[in-house]
C-alpha positions in Angstrom: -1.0 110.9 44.5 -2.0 113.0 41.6 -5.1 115.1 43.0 -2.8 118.1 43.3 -3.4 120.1 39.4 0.3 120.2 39.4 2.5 117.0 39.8 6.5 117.0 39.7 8.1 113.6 40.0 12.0 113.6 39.9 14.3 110.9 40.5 17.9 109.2 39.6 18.1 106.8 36.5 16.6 103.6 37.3 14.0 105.0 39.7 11.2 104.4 37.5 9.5 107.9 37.8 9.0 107.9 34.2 6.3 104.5 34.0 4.8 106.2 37.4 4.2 109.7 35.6 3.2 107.7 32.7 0.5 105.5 34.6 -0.6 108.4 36.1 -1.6 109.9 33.3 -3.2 107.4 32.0 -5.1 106.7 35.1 -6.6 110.0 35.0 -7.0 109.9 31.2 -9.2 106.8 31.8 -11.3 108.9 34.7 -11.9 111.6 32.1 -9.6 114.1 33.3 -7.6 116.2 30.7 -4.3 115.5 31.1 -0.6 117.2 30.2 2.4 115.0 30.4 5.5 116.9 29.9 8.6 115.2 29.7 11.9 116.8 30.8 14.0 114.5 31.5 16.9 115.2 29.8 19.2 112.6 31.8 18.5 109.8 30.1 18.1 109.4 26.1 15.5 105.9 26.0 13.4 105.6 29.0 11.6 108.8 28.6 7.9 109.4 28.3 8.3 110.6 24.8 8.9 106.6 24.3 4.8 106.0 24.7 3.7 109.1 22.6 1.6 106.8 20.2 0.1 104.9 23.7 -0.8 108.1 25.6 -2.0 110.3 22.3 -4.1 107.0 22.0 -5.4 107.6 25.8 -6.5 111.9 25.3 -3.2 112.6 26.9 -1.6 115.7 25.6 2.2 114.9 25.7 4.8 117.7 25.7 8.6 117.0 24.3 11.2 117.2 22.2 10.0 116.2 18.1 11.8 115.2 15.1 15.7 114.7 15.4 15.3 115.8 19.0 13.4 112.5 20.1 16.4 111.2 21.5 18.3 113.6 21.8 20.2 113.6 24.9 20.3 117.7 25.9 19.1 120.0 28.0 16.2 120.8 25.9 13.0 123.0 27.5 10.2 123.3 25.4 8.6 126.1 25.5 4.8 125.2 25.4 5.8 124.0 29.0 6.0 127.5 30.4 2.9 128.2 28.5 0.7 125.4 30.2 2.2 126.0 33.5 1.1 129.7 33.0 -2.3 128.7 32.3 -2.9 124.9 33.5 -5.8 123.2 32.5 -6.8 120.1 33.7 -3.9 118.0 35.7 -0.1 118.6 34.3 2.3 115.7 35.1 6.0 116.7 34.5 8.7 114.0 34.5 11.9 115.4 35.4 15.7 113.9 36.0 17.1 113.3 39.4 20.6 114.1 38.9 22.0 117.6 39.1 21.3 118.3 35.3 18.0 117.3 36.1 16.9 119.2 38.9 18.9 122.7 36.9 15.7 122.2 35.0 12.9 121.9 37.4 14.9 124.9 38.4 14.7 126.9 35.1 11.0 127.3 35.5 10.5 127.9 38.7 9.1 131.3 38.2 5.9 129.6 36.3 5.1 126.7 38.8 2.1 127.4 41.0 2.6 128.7 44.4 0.0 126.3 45.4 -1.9 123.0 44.3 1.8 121.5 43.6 3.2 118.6 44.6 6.6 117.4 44.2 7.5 113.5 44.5 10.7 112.2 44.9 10.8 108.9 43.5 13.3 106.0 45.2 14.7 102.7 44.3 16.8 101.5 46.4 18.4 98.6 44.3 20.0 101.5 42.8 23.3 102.2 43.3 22.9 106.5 43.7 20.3 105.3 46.5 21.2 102.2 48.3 20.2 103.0 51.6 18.1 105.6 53.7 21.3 108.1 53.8 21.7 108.3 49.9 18.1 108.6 49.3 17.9 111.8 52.1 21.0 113.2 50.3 19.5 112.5 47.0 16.3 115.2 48.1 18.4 117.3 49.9 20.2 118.0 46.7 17.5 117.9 44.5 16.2 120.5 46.7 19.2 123.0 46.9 20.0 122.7 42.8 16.1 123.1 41.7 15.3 126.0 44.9 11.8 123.8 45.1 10.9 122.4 47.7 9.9 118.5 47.8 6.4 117.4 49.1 6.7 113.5 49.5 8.5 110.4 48.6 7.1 107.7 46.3 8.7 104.3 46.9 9.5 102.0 44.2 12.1 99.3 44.7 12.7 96.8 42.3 15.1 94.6 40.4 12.9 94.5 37.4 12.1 90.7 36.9 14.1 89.1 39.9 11.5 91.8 42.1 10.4 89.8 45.3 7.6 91.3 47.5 10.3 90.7 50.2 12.4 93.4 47.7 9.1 96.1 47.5 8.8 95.7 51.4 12.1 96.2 52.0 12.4 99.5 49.9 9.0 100.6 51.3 10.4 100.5 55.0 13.5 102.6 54.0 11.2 105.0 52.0 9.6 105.7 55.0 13.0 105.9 57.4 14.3 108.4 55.0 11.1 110.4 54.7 11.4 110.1 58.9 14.5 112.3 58.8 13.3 114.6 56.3 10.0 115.3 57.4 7.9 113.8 54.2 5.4 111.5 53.7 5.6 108.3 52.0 2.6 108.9 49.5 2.6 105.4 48.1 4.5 102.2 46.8 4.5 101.6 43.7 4.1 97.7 42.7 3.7 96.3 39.6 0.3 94.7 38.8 1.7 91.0 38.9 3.2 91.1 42.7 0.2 93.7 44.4 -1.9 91.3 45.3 1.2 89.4 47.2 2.1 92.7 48.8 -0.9 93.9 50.0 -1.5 94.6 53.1 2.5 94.8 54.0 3.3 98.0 53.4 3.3 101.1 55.3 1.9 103.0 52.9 -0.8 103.0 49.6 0.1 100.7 46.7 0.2 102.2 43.4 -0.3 99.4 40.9 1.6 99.9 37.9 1.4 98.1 34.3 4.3 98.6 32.6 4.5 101.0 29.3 8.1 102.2 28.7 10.4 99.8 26.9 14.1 100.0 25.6 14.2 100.4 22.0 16.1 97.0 21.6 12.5 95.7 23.0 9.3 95.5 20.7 7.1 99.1 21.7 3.7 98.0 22.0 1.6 99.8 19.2 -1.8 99.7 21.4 -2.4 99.4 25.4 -5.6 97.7 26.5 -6.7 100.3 29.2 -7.3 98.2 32.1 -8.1 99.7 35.3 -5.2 101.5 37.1 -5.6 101.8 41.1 -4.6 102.8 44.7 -4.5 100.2 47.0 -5.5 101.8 50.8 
């Protein structure tokens, strides 16, 4: 899912693109791979990547956003180091970027730097969510994402879930309209994306890889973890 140099996942609030860019990076931290996660989503003020900064400086990660009284700050703000490492990539870039029409205006504003090639571009989908309950909203979601941002999506990762009511019965559900709306656009369901607690219970019935996921991001009104044990992050086949 992230063997491309360059990997774009976008997606509406509640997704959970953010935690899959952020395990991603840390899974290829752990393999030894330099790793540039850039976060620009602007869509959402407190589940951003920024969130884990201590966490994924603690992993080799190199994390790109907004400092100071920008943390939080809920604007359309485009650091300019990200044009910079785009220009000249070295080693796997992860960028993190909002769903919504604000969102994808900013995959959009640096178009002109991302690589011709080695690219992928992930549409993440929950559909517990209300901007995607169903097949339709999620291929209207891409379509859209696609006309705003002039880049063209690659593949859709599913991820339904209702945080801690989640059933496997939920996941399978999601994964099977993942894969009817990546039907009628032409893209490929790259994986599923399942918690660590409920892959084992999954396993096996999906139509598609599992991506296990530990979970990272927090709201502020929750304790941040200070330190992650780095357990082993993995693709289920």
């Amino acid at each position: 899912m992230f063997s491309r140099q360059v990997t774009v996942l976008v997606g509406h609030f509640g997704s959970g693109k953010t935690e899959i860019a952020l395990n991603g990076a840390l899974d290829l931290a752990a393999r030894g791979e330099r790793v540039t996660l850039a976060d620009l989503d602007v869509v959402k003020p407190y589940f951003r990547a920024r969130s884990a900064r201590f966490i994924l400086a603690e992993a080799g990660v190199d994390l790109i956003a907004p400092e100071g009284e920008n943390v939080y700050a809920d604007l359309p703000i485009i650091v300019p180091r990200v044009r910079d490492v785009l220009r000249r990539p070295q080693g796997k870039v992860i960028l993190d970027v909002g769903g919504d029409g604000t969102g994808a205006r900013v995959l959009g504003s640096i178009t002109d730097v991302l690589p011709k090639t080695g690219m992928n571009v992930l549409v993440v989908v929950n559909f517990s969510r209300p901007s995607t309950p169903d097949p339709a909203g999620a291929v209207a979601m891409v379509r859209e994402i696609e006309r705003v941002s002039r880049v063209r999506v690659t593949g859709l990762i599913s991820n339904t879930h209702m945080l801690e009511e989640t059933t496997p019965e939920i996941v399978v559900s999601g994964a099977e309209q993942a894969v009817r709306a990546g039907n009628e656009l032409g893209l490929p369901v790259v994986a599923s994306a399942v918690h660590q607690d409920m892959a084992s219970s999954v396993n096996g019935a999906l139509p598609c890889s599992i991506f296990v996921l530990n979970r990272i991001v927090k709201p502020p009104f929750e304790v941040q973890p200070q330190r992650r044990t780095m357990g082993p992050l993995f693709v289920l086949n």
